[in-house]
Structure formats: C-alpha cells, structure tokens
ZATI-25061 format. One line per field, with one value per residue (C-alpha): y, x, z. Coordinates in nm, 4 decimals, decimal comma, always signed. Each point is the difference from the previous one (the first is absolute). Layout:
<sites>
v	Y  ...
u	X  ...
w	Z  ...
</sites>
This chain:
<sites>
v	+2,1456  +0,1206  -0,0594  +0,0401  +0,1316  -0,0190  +0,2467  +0,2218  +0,2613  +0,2673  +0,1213  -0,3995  -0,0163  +0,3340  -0,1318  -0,3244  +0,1427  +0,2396  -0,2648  -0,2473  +0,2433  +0,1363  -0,3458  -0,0507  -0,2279  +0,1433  -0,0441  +0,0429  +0,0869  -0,1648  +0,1412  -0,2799  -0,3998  +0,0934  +0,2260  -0,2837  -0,2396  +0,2676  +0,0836  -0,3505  -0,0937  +0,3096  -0,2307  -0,0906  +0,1529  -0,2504  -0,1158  +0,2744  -0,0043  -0,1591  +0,0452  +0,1047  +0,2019  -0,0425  +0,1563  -0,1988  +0,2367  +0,2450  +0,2184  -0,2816  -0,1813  +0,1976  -0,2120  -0,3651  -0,0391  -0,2189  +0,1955  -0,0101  -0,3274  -0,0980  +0,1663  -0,1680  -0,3515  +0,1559  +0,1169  -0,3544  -0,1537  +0,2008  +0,1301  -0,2665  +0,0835  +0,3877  -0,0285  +0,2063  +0,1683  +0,1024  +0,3337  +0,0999  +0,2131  -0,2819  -0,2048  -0,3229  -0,3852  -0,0980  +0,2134  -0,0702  -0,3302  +0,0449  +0,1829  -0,2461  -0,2893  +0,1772  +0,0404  +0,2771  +0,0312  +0,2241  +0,1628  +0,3910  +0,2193  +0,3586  +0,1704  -0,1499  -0,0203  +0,2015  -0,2479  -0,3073  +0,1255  +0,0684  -0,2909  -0,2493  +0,1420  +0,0036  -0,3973  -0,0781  +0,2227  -0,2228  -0,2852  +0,0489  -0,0774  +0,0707  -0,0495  -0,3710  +0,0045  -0,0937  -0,2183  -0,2172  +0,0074  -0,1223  -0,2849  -0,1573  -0,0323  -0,1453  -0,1853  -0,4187  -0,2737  -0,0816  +0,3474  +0,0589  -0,3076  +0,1286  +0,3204  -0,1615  -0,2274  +0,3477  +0,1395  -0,2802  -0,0085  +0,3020  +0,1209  -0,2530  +0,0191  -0,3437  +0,0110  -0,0249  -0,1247  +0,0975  -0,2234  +0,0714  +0,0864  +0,3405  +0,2612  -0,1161  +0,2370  -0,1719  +0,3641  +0,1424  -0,3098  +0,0379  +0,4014  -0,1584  -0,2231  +0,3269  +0,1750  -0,1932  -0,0932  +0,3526  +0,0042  +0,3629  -0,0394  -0,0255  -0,1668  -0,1185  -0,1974  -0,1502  -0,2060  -0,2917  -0,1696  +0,2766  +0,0702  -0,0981  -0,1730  +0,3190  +0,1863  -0,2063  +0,0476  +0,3733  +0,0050  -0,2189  +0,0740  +0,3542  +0,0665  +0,2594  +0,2430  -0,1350  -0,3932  +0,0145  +0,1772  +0,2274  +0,0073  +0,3938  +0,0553  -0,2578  -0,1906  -0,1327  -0,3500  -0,0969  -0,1355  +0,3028  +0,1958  -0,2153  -0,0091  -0,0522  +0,0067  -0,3064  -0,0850  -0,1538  -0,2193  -0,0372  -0,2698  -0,2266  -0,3337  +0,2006  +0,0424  -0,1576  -0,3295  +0,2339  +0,2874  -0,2481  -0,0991  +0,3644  +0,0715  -0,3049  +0,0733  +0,3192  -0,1321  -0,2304  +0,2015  +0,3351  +0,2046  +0,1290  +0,1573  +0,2975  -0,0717  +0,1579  +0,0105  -0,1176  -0,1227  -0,1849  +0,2079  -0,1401  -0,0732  +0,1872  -0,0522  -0,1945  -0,2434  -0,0824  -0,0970  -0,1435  -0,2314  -0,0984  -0,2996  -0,3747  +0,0164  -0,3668  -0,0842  +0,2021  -0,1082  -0,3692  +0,0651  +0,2073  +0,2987  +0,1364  -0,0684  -0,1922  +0,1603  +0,3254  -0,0988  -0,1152  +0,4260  +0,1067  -0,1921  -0,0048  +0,1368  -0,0569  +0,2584  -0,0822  +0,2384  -0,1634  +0,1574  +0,2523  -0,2262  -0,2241  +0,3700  +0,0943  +0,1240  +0,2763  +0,1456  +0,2389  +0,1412  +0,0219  +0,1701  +0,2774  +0,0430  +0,0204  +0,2294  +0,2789  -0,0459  +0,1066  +0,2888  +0,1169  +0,0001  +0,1737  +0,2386  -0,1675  -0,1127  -0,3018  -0,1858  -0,2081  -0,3473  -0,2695  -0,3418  -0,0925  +0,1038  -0,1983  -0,3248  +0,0733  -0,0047  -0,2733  -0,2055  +0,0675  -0,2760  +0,2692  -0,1768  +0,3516  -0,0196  +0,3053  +0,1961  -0,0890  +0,1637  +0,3058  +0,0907  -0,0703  +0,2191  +0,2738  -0,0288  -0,0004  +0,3004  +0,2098  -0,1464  +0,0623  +0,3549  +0,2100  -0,1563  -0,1160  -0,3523  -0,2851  -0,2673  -0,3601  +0,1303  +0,2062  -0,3049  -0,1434  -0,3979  -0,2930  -0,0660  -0,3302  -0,1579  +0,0522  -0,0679  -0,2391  -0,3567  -0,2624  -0,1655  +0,3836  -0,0482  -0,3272  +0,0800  -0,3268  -0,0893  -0,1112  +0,3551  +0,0606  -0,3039  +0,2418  +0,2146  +0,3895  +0,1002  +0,4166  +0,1990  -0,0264  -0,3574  -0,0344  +0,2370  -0,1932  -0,3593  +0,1790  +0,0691  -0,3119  -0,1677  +0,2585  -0,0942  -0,3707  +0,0395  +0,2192  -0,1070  +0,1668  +0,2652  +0,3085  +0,1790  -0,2406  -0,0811  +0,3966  +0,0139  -0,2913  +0,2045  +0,2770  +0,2058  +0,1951  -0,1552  +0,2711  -0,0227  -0,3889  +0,0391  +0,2021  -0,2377  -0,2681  +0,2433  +0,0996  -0,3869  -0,1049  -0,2212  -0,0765  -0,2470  -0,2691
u	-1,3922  +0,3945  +0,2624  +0,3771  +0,1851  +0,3951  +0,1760  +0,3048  -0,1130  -0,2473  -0,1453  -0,0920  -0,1638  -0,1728  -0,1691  -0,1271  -0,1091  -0,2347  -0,1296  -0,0600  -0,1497  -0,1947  -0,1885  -0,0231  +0,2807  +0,2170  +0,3635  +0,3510  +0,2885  +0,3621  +0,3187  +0,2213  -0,0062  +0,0670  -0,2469  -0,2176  +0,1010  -0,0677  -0,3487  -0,0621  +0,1694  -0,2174  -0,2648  -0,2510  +0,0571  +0,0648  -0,3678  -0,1432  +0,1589  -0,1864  +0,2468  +0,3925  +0,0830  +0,3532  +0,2761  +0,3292  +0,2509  +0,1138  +0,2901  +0,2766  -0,0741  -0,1951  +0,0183  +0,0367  -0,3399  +0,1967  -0,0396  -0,4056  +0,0417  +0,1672  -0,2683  -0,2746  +0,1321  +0,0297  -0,3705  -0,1036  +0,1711  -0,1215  -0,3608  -0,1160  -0,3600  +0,0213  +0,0062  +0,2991  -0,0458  +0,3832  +0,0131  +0,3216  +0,1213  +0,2279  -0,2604  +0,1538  -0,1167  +0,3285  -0,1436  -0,3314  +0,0552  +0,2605  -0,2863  -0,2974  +0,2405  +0,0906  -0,3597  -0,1399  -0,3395  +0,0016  +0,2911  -0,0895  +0,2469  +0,0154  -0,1369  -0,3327  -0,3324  -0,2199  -0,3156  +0,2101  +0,1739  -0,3143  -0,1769  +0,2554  -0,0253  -0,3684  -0,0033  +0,2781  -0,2644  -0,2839  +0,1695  +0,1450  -0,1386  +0,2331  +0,2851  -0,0476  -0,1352  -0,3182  +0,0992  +0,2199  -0,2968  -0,2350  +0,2736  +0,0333  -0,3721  -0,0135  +0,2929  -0,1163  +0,0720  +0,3227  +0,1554  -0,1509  +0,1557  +0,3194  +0,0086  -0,0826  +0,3183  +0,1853  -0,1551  +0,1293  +0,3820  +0,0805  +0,1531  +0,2977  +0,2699  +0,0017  +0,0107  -0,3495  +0,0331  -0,3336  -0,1253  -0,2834  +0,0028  +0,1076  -0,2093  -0,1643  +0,1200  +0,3190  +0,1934  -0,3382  +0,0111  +0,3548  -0,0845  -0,2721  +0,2322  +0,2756  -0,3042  -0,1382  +0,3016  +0,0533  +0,3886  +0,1549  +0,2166  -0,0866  -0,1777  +0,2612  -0,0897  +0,2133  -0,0460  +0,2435  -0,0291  +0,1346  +0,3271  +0,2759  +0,2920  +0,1995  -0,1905  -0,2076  +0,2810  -0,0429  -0,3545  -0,0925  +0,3567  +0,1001  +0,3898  +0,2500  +0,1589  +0,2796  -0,1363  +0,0408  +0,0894  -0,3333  -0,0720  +0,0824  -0,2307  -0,1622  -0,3198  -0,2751  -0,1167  -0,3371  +0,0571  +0,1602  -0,3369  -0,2284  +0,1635  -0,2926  -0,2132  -0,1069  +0,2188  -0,2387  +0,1765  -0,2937  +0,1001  +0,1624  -0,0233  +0,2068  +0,3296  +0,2785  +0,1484  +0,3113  -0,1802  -0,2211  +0,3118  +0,1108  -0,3592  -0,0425  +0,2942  -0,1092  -0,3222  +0,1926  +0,2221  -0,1648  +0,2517  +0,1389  +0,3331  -0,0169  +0,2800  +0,2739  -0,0503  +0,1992  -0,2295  -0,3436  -0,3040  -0,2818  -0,3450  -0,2876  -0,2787  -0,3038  +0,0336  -0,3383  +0,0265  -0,2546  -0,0110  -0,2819  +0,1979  -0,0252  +0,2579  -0,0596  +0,0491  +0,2865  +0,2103  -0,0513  +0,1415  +0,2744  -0,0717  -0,0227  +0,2118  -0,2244  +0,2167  -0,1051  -0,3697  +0,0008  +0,1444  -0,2832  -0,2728  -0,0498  -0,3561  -0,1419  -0,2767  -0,2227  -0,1715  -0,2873  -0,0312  -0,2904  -0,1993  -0,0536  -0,0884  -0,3139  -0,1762  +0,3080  -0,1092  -0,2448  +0,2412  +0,2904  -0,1673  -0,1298  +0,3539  +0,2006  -0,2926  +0,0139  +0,3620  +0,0126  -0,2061  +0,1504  +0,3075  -0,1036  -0,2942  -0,2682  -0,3339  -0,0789  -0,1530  -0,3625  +0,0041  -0,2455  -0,1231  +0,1683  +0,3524  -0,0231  -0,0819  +0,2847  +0,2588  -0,1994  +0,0593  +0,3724  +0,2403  +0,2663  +0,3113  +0,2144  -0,2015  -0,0132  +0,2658  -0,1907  -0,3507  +0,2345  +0,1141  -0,3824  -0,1366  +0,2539  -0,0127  -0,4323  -0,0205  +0,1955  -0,2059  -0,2991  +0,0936  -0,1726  -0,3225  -0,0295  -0,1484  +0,2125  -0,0323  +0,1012  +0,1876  +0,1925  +0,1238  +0,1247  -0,0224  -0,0273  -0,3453  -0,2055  +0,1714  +0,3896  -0,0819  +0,2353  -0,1069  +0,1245  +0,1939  +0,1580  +0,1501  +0,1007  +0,2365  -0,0771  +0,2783  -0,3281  -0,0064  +0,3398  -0,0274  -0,2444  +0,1930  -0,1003  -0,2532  +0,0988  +0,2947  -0,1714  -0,0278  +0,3521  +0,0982  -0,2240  +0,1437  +0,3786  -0,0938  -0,1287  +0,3150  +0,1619  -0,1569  -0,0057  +0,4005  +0,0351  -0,3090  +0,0962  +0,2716  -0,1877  +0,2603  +0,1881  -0,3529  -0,0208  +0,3790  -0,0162  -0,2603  +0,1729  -0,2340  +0,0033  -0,1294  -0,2890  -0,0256  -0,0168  -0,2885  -0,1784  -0,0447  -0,0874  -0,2985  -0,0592  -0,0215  -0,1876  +0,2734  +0,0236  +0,3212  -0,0378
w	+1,1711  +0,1292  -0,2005  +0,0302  -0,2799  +0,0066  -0,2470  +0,0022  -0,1714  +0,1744  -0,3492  -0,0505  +0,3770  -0,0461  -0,3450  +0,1292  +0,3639  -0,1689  -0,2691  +0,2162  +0,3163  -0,2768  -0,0192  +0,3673  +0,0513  +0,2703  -0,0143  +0,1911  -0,1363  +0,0396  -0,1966  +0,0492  +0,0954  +0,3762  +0,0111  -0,1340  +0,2620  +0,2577  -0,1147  +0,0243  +0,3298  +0,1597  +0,2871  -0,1552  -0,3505  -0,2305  -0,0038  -0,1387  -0,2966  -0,2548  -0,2773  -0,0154  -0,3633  +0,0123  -0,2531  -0,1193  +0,0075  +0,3099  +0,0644  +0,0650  -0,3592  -0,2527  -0,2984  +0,1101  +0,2285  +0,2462  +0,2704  -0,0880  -0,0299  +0,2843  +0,2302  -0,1900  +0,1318  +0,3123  -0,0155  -0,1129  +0,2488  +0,3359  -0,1525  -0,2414  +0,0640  -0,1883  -0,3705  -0,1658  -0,3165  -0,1425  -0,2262  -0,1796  -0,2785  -0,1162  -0,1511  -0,1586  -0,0267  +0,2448  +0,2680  +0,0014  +0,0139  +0,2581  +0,1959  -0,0463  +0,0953  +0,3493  +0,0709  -0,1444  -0,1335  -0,3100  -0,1601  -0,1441  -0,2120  +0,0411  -0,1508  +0,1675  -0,1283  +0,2704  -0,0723  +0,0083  +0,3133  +0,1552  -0,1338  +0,1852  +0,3143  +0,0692  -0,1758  +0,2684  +0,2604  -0,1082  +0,0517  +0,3454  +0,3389  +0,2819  -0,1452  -0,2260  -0,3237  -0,0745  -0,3288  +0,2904  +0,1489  -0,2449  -0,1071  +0,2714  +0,0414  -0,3255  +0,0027  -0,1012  +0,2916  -0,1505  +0,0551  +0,3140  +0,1437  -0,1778  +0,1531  +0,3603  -0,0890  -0,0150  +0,3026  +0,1755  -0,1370  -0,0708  +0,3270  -0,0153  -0,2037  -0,1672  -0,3543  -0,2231  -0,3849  -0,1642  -0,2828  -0,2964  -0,3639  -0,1516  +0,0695  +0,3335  +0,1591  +0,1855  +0,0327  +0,2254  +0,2384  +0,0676  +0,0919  +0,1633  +0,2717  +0,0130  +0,1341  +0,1598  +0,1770  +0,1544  -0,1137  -0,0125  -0,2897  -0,3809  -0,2044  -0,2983  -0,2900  -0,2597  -0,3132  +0,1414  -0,3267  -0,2916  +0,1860  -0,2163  +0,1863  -0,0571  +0,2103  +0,2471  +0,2791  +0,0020  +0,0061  +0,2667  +0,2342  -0,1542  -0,0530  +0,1366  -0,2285  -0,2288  +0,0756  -0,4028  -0,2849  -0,0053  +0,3312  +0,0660  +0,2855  +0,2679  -0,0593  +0,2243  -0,0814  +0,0571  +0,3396  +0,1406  -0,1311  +0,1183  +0,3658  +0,2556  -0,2027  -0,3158  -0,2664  -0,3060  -0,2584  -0,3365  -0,2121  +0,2015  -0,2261  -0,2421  +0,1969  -0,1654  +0,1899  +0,0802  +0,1477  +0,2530  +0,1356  +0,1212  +0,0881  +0,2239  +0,1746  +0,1123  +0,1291  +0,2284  +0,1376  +0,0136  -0,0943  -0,3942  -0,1150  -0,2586  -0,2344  +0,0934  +0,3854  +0,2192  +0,2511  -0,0317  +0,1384  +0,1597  -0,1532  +0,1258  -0,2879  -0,0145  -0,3252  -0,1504  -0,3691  -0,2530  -0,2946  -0,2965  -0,0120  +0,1429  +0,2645  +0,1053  -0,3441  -0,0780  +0,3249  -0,0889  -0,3954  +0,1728  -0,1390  +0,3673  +0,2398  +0,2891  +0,2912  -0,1417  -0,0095  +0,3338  +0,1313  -0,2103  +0,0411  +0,3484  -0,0310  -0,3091  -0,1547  -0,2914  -0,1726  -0,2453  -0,3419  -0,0604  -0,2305  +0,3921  +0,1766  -0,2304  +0,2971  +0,0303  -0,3646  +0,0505  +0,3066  -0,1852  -0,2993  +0,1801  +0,1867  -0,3331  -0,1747  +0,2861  +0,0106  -0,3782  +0,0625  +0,2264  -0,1161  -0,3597  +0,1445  -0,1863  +0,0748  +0,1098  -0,2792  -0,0070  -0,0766  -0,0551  +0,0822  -0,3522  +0,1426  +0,3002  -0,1729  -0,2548  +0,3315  +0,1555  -0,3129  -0,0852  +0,1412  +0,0758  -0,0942  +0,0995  +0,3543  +0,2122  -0,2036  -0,3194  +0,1519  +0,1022  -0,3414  -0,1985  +0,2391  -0,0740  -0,3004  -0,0028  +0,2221  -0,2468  -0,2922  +0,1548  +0,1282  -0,2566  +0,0056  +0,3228  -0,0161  +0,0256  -0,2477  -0,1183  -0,2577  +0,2245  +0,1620  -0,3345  +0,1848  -0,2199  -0,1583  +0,1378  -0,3056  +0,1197  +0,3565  +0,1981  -0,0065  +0,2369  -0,3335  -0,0148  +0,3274  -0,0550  -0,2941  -0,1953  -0,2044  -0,2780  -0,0722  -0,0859  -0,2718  -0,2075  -0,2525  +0,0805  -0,2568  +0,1149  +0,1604  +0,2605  +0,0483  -0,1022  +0,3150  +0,2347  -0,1450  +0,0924  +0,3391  +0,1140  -0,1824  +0,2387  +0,3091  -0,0844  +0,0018  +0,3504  +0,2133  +0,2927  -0,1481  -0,1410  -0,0628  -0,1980  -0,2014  -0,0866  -0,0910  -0,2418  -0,2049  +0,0456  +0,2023  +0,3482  +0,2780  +0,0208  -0,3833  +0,0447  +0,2748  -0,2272  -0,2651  +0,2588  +0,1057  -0,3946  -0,1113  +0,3238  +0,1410  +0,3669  +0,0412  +0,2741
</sites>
C-alpha cells in the first residue's frame, strides 16, 4: 500500500512516515498543496496511490482549513478514484462536516490514534483494486433491476448539459445520484449542493448569485453564490418543492437565460453550471395546484430520475449492510462484528420508512453497541417489534384512526401527526412547523411511530 500524506510541518511527516513504514505501508511526502498536485501530476503516479492523508491547514491559512479545503475539491474533482482521509489539529463538527461534504472519507483530529490511523488505511487497502473501491464494486453488482436501469439512464445523459430533476422519498439517496450524473458527466468544475428550499428570501439572492462588496449594509467583503462555485462543474438544488413562489421566479429566469447577476454588479455573468435538483414531492401534483410554477417544471424536468424507496430494493439489503458496517469500522478502529441469521431477518422484515438514510444511522448506531462484545444483535438494531410493524392501513393514514381518543402520550403524539399531515399532504415542512418540531426532529417521529406519508 503507498500513501500520500500532505502536511506542513516536518515533525508531523517524520511521525507518520515512520508509523506507517513501520507497518509496511510505504509513503511520500508533500509539504504543501502544490507539492501535492505535483506528486500527483508525476506520469503515471497517481495510480499508485491507494490512499491520500491530507492535513487542513498549510502555511498561507493556519487556522481556517480553507486552503485544505480548497485542494480537497480539487482532489475530488481530478482523482475521484483515491479515497482522502483529512487530519487536522482544529478538530470541530463545522469542519468535519465541511470535509465529508467535499468528498472526504474520514475526518481524524490530531492528536491521532496510531491504531485507528492504521486501522483505516489497511480497511481502505483491503478494499481497493486498482484504483475503485471494492464496496462500488460489490453495489453495483447487487444493485436490484430498478437501479440498474437507473444508473444506465445516467450513463446515457450524463454527458449533456440539460438539466436532470431527481424524484423519490427522503432518504433514497437523491444527493448520491446527483454526484452520480456530475461524475459521470466528466465536468471539471464542482460539485455544489444547496438546500434550495430553507433559504429565507433575505438571503436566497446571495447564495445562489453571490454579491459585490457594499451591495448592502453587511456586505463588507464579496461573496460567491452557488452558481459562481459550481462553474463547470453541477450545481444541485435539494428541496426543490419547497421554494417559495417568489424565489421560482428568479430561479427560472436564470435557467433560461444562462446567465445571473450578484447583487451589486453591474453586469450579468454567464452561467456555466450543470442544474440537477431533486424533490420527495409530487411535482405533477404540485404544478397543477400552483404551488409550482409549470414553466419552472418544464427547465427542470427535462429528464426525469426516479429513485424507488428501499422497502422496493430488498435485494440491495444484505449489500448495503455490509457497506455501512465496514464503513463504521473503519472509521472507529473496531472489529468487525458477527451477526446472525436472526439479524438479517430483523432488516428483511422492517418496512424502512427513513429508507437508505434510516439503515445508515441503525447500523451506526449497532456497530458501536455491539463493539465490546463483538456479536451483533436484534437488540442492537432497536427496530420495531412484529407487533409495531408498518401495515398497509399505517401507510394509508386512515382518518378512522384519528376518531379514537389516545389511550397514552404516545398515541396522543401519533393522533397530532397525522392531524399534521392530513393538513399539509405534500408540505413537510409546514406539517413539522405546525407541531412545532424540526424537520429532522419531525422525520424522526415519522420513523419512531412507523409512519410512511403517501
């Protein structure tokens, strides 16, 4: 196994070099991001690297990590195939998740763990042939017809520039078919995606366009907007069903005229990005109630992707599990747990209402609960008993049940949501606001109480 590891400081590079050599993984060394980019452009160089350890913070930006981050994208961009592992001595939430959503694969603090350090690498060795990962691999193999004729839709459209509005509930996994088309699509610029439906009206003009400096009050230095980011490259817009009336408006214009004006400039510039955007919603349905403006609909929807909830991909299961269970293990240094016929039938049997992104978080947290002793367990999943499974009626939301007074707290919660959903059938947000909740706190409950809305 080689490895490339990017830091500033020589004491840092000495430390790892003999770790790492010390376990038979042979590295090189690169002080700064150009020397990175050099190692890399060398002939022939970049592919046999199995693994880039990369720090945050150089000599032009020691605190901040954009400079780390800004050659991460970079790295994403022209080597997608060599899984990046980013170490800093900044360790915070923001920047990990900063770091995961540019692309890289596990986030480590320094001080590192020497095991865990070691651990990740030879997991990210075992699962690497020349370059592509053996869990992409394994998941397209086991990928169910529906997918597989979904991802030969992408291999087909990808290469234009026409824009692709992906369709399926939350948690299907809308955000990795959109990565899936910028890839696919060989573009050199980024990859940029944006909740389109939380920006407030105050702000939704400087995210997408940008603004110059003094375009308003607070404006004291120049902004990029989304577009400008995601120049060449794919702009994603999550949420789209959710844009306010007002907002589709500016959008739409953009997408028919290809160019965008940062507040404050005093010239349009023209639009290089990709849009692909995605909805959970009925976009038919919400056009005709004029919710959504049809003209926008029509930009958007010029090729259509559906992608079917996971509950319709059974066969994908056993794929999936073992992807997300080495994944965990890797990224904590623990050992991959045993699990029986009795766990399989448990995930075989749950409707998975939270879909993909549900499975995600029960396996974390399983493979922590089952770290100690090492067997995997039903109880470690913690999914509804055969009692509270999902029944057809459950999915249905029958307004029969919400006619029975709530004998517990907990009926009483379940009665309010339904009311909730009953009032906003195709507005989620609006349903979670009305009870007061978060949109992720909202989902929760759905997946808690079994609830799959229609």
């Amino acid at each position: 196994m080689r490895v490339l590891v990017a830091d500033d400081d020589e004491g840092v590079l000495m430390a790892i070099t003999l770790l790492l050599e010390r376990e038979g993984i042979s590295t090189t060394r690169a002080t700064s991001p150009d020397r990175v980019l050099e190692e890399l452009s060398r002939p022939g160089a970049a592919a046999p690297f199995d693994a880039i350890l990369l720090d945050l913070n150089y000599e032009r930006d020691t605190t901040s990590g954009q400079e780390g981050f800004t050659l991460l994208s970079r790295l994403r961009r022209e080597h997608p195939r060599i899984p990046v592992v980013v170490m800093t001595g900044w360790a915070s939430i923001e920047g990990a998740v900063e770091a995961m959503r540019r692309g890289a694969l596990d986030y480590l603090p320094k001080p590192w763990d020497n095991a865990r350090l070691v651990a990740l690498l030879r997991d990210l060795s075992s699962r690497t042939t020349s370059g592509v990962p053996r869990s992409e691999q394994a998941s397209r193999t086991c990928l169910s017809p529906a997918m597989q004729r979904l991802y030969a839709t992408i291999e087909q459209v990808a290469f234009s520039d026409i824009p692709i509005l992906i369709t399926g509930e939350h948690g299907t996994g809308k955000e990795l078919v959109a990565r899936a088309v910028h890839e696919q699509s060989g573009r050199k610029g980024a990859f940029v995606a944006l909740n389109a439906g939380a920006l407030a009206d105050g702000t939704f003009e400087s995210e997408l366009f940008g603004h110059v400096r003094g375009a308003y009050t607070d404006a004291k230095s120049a902004r990029e907007g989304a577009f400008a980011r995601a120049e060449g490259g794919t702009l994603f817009l999550d949420e789209l069903a959710n844009m306010p009336f007002g907002q589709q408006a500016k959008l739409l214009r953009v997408l028919q005229d290809r160019v965008y004006q940062p507040l404050g400039a005093s010239a349009p510039r023209a639009s290089t990005a990709r849009v692909v955007s995605a909805t959970n919603a009925d976009v038919d349905v919400l056009a005709q109630s004029g919710r959504l403006r049809p003209d926008l609909l029509y930009r958007l929807n010029t090729i259509r992707l559906h992608v079917p909830p996971l509950r319709e991909r059974r066969s994908e299961l056993s794929g999936l599990v073992q992807w997300f269970v080495e994944r965990e293990v890797a990224r904590y240094g623990l050992p991959l747990p045993h699990w029986g016929a009795d766990v399989t039938a448990a995930l075989q049997a749950h409707e998975w209402p939270g879909n993909v992104r549900e499975l995600e978080h029960v396996l974390q947290r399983a493979v922590l609960l089952s770290a100690r002793s090492g067997e995997l367990t039903p109880q470690h999943l913690d999914l509804p008993s055969a009692g509270r499974a999902i029944s057809p009626s459950n999915r249905e939301l029958p307004k029969t049940a919400l006619a029975q007074p709530p004998q517990t707290v907990r009926d009483a919660e379940r009665a309010a949501i339904l009311l909730a959903l009953e009032r906003f059938p195709e507005d989620r947000r609006a349903a979670a606001e009305s009870l007061g909740l978060s949109r992720s706190a909202f989902y929760r409950r759905l997946s808690q109480h079994g609830i799959v809305p229609k």
